[in-house]
C-alpha positions as CSV (number, residue, x, y, z in Angstrom):
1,X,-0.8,52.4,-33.1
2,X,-2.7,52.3,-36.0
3,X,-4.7,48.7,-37.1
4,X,-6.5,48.5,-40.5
5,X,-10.0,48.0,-40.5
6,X,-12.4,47.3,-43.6
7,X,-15.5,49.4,-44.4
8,X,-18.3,47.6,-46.9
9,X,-19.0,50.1,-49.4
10,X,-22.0,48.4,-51.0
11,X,-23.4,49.4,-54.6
12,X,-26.5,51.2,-54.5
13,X,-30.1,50.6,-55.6
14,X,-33.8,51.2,-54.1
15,X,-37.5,50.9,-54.6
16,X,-39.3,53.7,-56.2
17,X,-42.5,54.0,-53.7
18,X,-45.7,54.4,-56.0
19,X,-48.6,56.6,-54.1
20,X,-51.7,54.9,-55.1
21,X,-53.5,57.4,-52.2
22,X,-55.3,53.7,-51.2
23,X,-55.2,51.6,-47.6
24,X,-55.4,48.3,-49.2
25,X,-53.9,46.1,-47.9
26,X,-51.9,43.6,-50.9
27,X,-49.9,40.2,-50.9
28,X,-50.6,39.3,-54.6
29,X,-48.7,40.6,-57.6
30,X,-48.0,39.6,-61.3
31,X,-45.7,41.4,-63.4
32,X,-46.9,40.5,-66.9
33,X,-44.6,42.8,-68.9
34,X,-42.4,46.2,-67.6
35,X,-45.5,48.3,-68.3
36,X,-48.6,45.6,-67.4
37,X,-48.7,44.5,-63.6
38,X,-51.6,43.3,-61.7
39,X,-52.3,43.5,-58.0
40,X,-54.4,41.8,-55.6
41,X,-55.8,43.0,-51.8
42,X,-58.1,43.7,-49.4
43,X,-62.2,44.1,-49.8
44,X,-62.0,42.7,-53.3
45,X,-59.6,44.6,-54.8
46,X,-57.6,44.7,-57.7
47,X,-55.3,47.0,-59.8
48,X,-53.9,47.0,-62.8
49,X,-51.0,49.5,-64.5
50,X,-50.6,49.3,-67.9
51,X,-48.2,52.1,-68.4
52,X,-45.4,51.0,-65.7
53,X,-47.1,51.8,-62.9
54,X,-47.6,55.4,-63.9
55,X,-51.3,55.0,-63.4
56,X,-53.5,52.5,-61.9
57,X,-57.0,51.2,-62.4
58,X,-59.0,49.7,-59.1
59,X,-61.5,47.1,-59.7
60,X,-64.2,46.0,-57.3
61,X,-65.0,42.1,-57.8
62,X,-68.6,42.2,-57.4
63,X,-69.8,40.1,-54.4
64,X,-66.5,39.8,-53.3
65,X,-66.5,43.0,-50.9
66,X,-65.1,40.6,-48.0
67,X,-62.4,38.7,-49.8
68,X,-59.1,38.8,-49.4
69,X,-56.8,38.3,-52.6
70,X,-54.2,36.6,-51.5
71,X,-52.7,35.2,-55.2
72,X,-53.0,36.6,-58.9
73,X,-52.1,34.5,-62.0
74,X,-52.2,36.9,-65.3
75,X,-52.3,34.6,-68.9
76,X,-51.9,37.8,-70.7
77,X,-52.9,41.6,-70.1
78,X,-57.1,40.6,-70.2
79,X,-57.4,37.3,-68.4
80,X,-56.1,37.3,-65.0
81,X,-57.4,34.4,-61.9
82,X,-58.1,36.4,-58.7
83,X,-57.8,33.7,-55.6
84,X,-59.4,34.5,-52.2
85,X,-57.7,33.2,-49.0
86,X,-59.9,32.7,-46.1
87,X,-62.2,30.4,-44.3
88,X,-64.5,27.8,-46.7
89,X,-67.2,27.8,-44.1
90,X,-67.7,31.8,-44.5
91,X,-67.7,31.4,-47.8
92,X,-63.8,33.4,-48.7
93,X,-62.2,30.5,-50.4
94,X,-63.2,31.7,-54.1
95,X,-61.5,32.0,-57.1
96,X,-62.7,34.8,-60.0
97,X,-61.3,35.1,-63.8
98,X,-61.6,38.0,-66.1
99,X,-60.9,38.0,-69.8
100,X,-61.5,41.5,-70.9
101,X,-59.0,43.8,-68.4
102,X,-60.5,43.4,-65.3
103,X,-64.1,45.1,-66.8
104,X,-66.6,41.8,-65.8
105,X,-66.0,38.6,-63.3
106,X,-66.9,35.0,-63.5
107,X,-67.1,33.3,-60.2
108,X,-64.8,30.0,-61.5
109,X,-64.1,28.3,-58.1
110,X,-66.8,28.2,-54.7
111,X,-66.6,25.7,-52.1
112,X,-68.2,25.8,-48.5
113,X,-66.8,22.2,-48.3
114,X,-64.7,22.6,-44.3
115,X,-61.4,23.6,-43.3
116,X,-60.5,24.6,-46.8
117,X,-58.3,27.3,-46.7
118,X,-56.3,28.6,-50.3
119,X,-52.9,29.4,-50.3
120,X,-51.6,29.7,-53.7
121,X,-52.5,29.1,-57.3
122,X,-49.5,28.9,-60.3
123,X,-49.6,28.1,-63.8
124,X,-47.7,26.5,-66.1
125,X,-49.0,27.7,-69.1
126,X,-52.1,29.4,-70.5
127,X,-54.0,26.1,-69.8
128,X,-52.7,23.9,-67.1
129,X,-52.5,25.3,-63.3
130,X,-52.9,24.1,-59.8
131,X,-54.0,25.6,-56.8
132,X,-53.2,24.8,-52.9
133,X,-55.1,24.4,-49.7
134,X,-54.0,23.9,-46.3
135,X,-54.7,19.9,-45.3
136,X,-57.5,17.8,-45.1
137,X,-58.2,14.7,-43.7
138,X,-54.5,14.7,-43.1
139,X,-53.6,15.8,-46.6
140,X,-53.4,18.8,-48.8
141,X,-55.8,20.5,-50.4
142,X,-55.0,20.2,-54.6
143,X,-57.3,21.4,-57.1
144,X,-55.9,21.7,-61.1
145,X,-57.3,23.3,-64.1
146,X,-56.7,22.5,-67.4
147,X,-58.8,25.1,-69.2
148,X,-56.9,28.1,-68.0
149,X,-58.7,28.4,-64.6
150,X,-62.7,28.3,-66.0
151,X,-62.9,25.0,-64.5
152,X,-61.1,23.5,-61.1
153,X,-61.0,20.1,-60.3
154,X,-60.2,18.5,-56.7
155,X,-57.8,16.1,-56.6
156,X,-58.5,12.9,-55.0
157,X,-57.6,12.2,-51.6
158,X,-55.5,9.3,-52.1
159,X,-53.4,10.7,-54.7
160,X,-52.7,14.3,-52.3
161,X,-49.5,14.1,-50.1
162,X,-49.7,13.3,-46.6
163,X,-49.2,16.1,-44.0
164,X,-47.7,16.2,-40.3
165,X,-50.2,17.0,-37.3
166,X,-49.9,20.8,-37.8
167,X,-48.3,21.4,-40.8
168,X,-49.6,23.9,-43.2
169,X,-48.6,26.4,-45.8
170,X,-48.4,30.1,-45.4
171,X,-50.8,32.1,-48.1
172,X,-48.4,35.6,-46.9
173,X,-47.6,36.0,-50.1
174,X,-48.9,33.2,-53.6
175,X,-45.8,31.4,-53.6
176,X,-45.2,28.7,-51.1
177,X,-47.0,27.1,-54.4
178,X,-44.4,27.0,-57.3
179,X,-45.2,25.3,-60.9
180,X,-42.2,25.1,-62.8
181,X,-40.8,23.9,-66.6
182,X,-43.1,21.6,-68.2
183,X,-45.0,20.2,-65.6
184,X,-42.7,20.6,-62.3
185,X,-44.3,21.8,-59.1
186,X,-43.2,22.5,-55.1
187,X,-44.7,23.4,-51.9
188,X,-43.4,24.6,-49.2
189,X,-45.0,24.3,-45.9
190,X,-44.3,25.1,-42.2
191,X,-46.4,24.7,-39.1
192,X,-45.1,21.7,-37.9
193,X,-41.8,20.1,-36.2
194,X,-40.1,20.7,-39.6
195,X,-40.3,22.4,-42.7
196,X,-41.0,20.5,-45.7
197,X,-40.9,20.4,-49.4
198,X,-43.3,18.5,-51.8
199,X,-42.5,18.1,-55.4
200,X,-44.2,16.7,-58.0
201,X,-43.3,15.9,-61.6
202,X,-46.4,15.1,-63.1
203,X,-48.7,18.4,-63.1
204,X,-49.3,17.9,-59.6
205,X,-50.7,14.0,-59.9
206,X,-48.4,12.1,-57.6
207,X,-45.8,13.6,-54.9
208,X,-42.3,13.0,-53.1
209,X,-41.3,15.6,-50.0
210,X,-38.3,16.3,-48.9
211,X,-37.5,17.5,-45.1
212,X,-35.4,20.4,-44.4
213,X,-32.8,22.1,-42.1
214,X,-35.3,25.6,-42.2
215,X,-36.8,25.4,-38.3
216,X,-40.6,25.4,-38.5
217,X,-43.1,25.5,-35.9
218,X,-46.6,27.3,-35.5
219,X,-46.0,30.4,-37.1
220,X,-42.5,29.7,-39.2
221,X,-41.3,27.7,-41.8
222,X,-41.4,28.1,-46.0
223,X,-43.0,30.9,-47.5
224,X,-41.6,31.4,-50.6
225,X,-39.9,29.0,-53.6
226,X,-38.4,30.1,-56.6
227,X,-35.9,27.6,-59.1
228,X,-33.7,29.3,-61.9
229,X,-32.7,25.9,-63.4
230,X,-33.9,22.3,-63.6
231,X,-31.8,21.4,-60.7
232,X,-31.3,25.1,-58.4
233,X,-33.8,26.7,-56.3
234,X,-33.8,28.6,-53.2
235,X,-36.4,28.8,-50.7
236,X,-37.4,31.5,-47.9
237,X,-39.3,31.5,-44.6
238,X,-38.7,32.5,-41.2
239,X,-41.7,33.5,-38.0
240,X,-43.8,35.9,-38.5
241,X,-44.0,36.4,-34.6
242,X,-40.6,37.2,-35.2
243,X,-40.0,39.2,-38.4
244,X,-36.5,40.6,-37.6
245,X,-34.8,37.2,-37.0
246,X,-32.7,36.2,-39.8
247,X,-31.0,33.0,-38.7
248,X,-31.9,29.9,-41.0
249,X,-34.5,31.5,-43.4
250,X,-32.6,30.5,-46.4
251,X,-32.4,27.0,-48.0
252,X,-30.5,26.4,-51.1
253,X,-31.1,23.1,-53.2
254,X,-28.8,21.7,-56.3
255,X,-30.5,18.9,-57.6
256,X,-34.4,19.9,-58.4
257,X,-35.4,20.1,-54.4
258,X,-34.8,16.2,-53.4
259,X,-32.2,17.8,-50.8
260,X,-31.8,21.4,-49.1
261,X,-29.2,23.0,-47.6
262,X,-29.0,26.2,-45.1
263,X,-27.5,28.9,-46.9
264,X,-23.9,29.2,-45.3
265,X,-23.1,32.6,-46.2
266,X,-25.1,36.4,-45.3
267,X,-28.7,35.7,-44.4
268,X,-31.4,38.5,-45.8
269,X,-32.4,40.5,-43.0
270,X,-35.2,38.9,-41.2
271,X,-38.7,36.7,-42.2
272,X,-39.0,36.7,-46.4
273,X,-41.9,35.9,-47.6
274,X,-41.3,35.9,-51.3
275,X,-38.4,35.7,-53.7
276,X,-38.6,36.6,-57.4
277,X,-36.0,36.7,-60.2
278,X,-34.4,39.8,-62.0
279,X,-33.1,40.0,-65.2
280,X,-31.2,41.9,-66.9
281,X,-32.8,42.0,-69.7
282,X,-36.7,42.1,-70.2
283,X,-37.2,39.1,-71.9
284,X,-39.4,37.0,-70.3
285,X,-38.2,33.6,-69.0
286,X,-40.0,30.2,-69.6
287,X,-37.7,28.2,-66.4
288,X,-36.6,25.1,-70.0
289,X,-32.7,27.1,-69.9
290,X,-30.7,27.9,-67.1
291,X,-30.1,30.9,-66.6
292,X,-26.7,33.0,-66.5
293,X,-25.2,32.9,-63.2
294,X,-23.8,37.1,-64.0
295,X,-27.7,38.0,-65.9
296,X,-29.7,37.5,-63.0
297,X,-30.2,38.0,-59.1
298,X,-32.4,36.7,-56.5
299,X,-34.5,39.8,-54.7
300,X,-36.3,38.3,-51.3
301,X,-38.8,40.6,-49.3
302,X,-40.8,40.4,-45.8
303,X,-41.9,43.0,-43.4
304,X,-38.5,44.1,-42.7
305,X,-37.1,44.7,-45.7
306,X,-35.6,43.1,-48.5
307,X,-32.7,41.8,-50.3
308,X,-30.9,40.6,-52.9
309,X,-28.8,38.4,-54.3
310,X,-26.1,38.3,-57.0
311,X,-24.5,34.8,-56.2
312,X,-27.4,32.6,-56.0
313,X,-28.4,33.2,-52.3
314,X,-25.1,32.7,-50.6
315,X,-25.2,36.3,-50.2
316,X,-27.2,39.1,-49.5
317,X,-27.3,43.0,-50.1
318,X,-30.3,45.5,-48.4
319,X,-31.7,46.8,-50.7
320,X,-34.5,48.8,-48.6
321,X,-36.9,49.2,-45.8
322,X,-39.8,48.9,-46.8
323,X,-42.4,45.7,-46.0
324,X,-43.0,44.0,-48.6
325,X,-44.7,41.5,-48.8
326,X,-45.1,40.0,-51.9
327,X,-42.8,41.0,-55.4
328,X,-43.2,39.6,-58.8
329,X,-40.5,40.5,-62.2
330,X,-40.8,40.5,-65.8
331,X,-37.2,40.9,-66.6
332,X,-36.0,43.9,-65.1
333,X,-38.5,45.8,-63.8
334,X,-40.2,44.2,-60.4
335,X,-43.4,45.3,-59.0
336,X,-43.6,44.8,-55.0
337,X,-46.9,45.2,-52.4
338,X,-47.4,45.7,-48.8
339,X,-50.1,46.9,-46.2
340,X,-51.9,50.2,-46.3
341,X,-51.2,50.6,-50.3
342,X,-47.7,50.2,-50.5
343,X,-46.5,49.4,-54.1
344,X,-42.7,49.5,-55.5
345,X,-41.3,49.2,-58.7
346,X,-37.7,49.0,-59.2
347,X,-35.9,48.7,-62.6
348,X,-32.0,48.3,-61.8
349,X,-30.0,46.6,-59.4
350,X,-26.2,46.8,-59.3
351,X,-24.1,43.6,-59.8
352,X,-20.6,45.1,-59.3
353,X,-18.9,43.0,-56.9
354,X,-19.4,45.2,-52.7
355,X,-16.4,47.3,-52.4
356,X,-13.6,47.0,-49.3
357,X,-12.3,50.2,-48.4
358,X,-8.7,50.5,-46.4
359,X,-8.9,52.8,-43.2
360,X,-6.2,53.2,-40.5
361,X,-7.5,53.4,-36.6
362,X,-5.7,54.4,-34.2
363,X,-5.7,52.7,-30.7
């Protein structure tokens, strides 16, 4: 007797693996154009390609040989903010700022003020940014810049949103902090009996959160947010005690992250830490338009591999192996780090529709 059974023949694409002959370790990256990226890691490192990652310059932050750069923000090719994540009382929650290519440093942001630990920093534009802490006092740690991170204010305590005993946000990989459009920004956070999302409309000034189906607890919940349009975003978490588990680490949201779904569809395999856009095209995106649902796709990584997405996270192909843990595109070519000096770069992904092939089996 033969029965029919269907084989997924999926298109093909991968991640070109870029030897940097390093061991640092890196969850911070920027793509500011296909040919300019910048990277931060381990020891006070940075790098920076400016010729599509065919070479790469190392910088040393000076005084900074025990940081840990866990979040880049690039205004252009010379002026990049290097955030540190680590414990305030040992002095590691820093931020630095170069504006000639990564040649000189000025220490911008110090504090040995305790329990402030950085997880993020974003920017809207060249001027206005904001940067997250895990809570204090019961509430999280804000700080904003309006001179294009030279200056950092703390926000006061009354005006920061509240947090759950426990809850706290993930600094795996600079974007469980999102600013988006004009003056739209989210957190994600996990920690605690539930993951969360904050949003705030208002350059970070005043806050609404949102609970969410994604399970959270000590070591799981949101590490990643990424929007497309005013209204859709995705967000993507999991444990990192348990990186291979993909149930529930993808929430979907359809009208600007007031409510958030489970996606109902193919999960990406295991924890994701971070999820960027590609385009097809390399112009670079400014998040006022919506984008074309057939002229971009969602690419999600973590320590087991990562994915993408063609349909607006419903779905999900593999796309490789390889841990990353951090990826960041300008158009479409993406720029993805890991442990031990693992870079990627990737310049194509296929969006023809996963192929079913006919084959008879006999019983």
């Amino acid at each position: 007797m033969l029965n029919p059974l269907f084989l997924v023949q999926p298109a093909s694409a991968q991640w070109n693996i870029i030897d940097i002959k390093a061991t640092t370790h890196m969850r911070a990256v920027h793509a500011v154009s296909p040919s300019i990226c910048w990277i931060g890691g381990t020891k006070g490192t940075i790098l920076k390609t400016v010729n599509g990652g065919k070479t790469w310059i190392t910088f040393k932050v000076p005084g900074a040989d025990s940081l840990d750069f866990r979040d880049v923000h690039a205004i252009n090719k010379n002026t990049l903010i290097a955030m540190s994540a680590g414990e305030s009382e040992k002095d590691k929650a820093r931020m630095y700022r170069t504006d000639d290519g990564g040649e000189s440093w000025s220490l911008v942001y110090q504090t040995t003020q305790n329990g402030v630990f950085l997880d993020g920093i974003d920017f809207w534009d060249k001027n206005r940014g904001i940067c997250l802490g895990d809570p204090i006092n019961g509430k999280l740690f804000i700080l904003t810049t309006e001179d294009g991170g030279k200056s950092w204010v703390e926000q006061p305590l009354e005006s920061r949103p509240a947090a759950e005993p426990g809850e706290a946000c993930f600094a795996a990989s600079g974007t469980s902090l999102l600013a988006f459009g004009k003056s739209n920004a989210y957190i994600g956070t996990g920690g605690s009996k539930m993951a969360r999302v904050f949003r705030s409309e208002d350059f970070g000034r005043t806050w609404q959160v949102s609970s969410t189906p994604l399970p959270a607890g000590p070591t799981s919940g949101i590490f990643g947010l990424r929007f497309w349009s005013k209204k859709n975003g995705i967000a993507v978490g999991g444990d990192y005690k348990r990186t291979t588990d993909s149930t529930r680490n993808v929430l979907l949201t359809k009208d600007g992250g007031v409510t958030w779904e489970l996606s109902k569809m193919t999960n990406p395999a295991g924890l994701k830490e971070c999820v960027a856009i590609y385009q097809k095209t390399d112009a670079i995106w400014t998040g006022e338009t919506e984008l074309r649902s057939d002229d971009y796709a969602l690419v999600a990584t973590g320590p087991s591999g990562s994915s993408y997405s063609i349909d607006r996270g419903k779905s999900w192909r593999f796309l490789g192996k390889e841990g990353f843990h951090a990826v960041s595109f300008a158009g479409n070519v993406g720029y993805a780090v890991g442990a031990n000096g693992l870079i990627g770069k990737i310049d194509k992904l296929s969006f023809k529709k996963t192929k079913r092939k006919l084959v008879l089996v006999e019983e």
